[in-house]
C-alpha positions in Angstrom: 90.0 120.5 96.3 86.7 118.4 97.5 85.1 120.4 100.9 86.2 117.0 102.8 90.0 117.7 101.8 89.7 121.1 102.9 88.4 120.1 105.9 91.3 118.0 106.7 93.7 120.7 105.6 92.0 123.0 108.0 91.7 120.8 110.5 95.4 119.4 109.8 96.4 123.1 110.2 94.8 123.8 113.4 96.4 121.1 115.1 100.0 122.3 114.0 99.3 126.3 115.0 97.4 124.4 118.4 101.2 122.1 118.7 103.1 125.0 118.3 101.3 127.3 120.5 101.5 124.8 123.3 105.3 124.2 122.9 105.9 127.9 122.8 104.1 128.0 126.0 105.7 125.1 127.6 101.9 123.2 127.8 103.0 120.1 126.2 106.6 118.4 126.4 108.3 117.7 122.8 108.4 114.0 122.8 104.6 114.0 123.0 104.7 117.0 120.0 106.9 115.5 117.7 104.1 112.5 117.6 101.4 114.7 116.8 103.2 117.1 114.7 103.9 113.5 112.2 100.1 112.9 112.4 99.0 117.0 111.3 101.6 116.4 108.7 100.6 112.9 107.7 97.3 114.7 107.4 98.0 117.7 105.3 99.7 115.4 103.2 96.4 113.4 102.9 94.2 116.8 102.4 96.4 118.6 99.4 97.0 115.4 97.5 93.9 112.2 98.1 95.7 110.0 95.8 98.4 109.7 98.4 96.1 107.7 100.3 94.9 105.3 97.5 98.6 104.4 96.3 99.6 103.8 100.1 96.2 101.7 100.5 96.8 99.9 96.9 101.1 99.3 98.0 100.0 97.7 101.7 96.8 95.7 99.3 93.9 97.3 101.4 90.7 97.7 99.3 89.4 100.9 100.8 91.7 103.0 101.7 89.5 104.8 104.3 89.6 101.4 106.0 93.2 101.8 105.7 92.9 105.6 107.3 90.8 104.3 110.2 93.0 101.3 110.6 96.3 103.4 111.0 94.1 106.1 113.1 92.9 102.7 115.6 96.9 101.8 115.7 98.4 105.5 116.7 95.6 105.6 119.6 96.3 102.0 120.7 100.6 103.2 120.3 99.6 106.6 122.5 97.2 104.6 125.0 99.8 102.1 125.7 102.7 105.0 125.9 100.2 106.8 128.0 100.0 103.5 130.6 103.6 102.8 130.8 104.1 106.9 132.1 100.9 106.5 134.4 102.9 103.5 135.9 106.3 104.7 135.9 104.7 108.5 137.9 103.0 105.9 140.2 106.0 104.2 141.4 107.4 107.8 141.6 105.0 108.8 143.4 104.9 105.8 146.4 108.8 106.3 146.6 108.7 109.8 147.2 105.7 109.3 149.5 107.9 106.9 151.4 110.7 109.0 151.6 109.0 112.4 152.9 107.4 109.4 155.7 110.9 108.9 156.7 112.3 112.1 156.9 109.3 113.0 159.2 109.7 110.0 161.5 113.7 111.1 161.2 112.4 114.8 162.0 110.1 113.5 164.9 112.8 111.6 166.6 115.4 114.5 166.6 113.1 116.8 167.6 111.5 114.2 170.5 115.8 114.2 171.5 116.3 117.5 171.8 112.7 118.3 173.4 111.2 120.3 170.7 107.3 119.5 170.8 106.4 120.7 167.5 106.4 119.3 164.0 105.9 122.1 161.3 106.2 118.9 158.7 103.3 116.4 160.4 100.0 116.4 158.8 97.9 119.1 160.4 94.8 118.3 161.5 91.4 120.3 161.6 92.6 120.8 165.7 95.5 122.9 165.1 94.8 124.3 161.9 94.7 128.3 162.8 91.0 130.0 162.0 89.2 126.5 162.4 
């Protein structure tokens, strides 16, 4: 085994004991895991037998198949980039509901204490004013 092989098995192997570790410590959620758990293993694959790579690069008709490796390496970071958008999007719109709704259940708050002649609001945004120790 060539010291760039290694290298990948190493590196391959890290990644899996890294995946793992963060499951186990409930760090990263599986859906994101099982993703880079198919890339470590895609790699190891890669590292303990090369030729792997120059069949798969020969059966899709690439020349060089670390063009094909850095190809299919541009396409999984485009896939988690995109993925990665659509969640940012999704937790925004979350967010701006839930934003609205904690804006109406103060204004709700505010009324029904204004009706039954309660003065103070222990949900309204404090201010530096009546902040205690400022």
């Amino acid at each position: 085994m060539t010291a760039p092989h290694l290298l990948g098995l190493v590196g391959a192997l890290v990644t899996l004991i890294t995946l793992f570790e963060l499951l186990r410590r409930r760090h990263l959620r599986e859906k994101y895991a099982v993703t880079w758990s198919f890339v470590a293993l895609a790699t190891v694959v890669v590292a303990v037998w090369p030729a792997t790579l120059d069949w798969f690069a020969e059966l899709v008709g690439v020349a060089v198949p670390a063009n094909l490796l850095f190809f299919l390496a541009s396409m999984l970071l485009l896939v988690v980039s995109i993925q990665y958008s659509y969640e940012l999007g999704r937790l925004e719109d979350r967010t701006r509901t839930l934003a609205e709704e904690v804006a109406l259940l103060r204004l709700e708050l505010a009324d029904h204490r204004a009706a039954t002649g309660t003065e103070v609001d222990p949900l309204a945004p404090r201010t530096g004013e009546d902040v205690p120790g400022q």
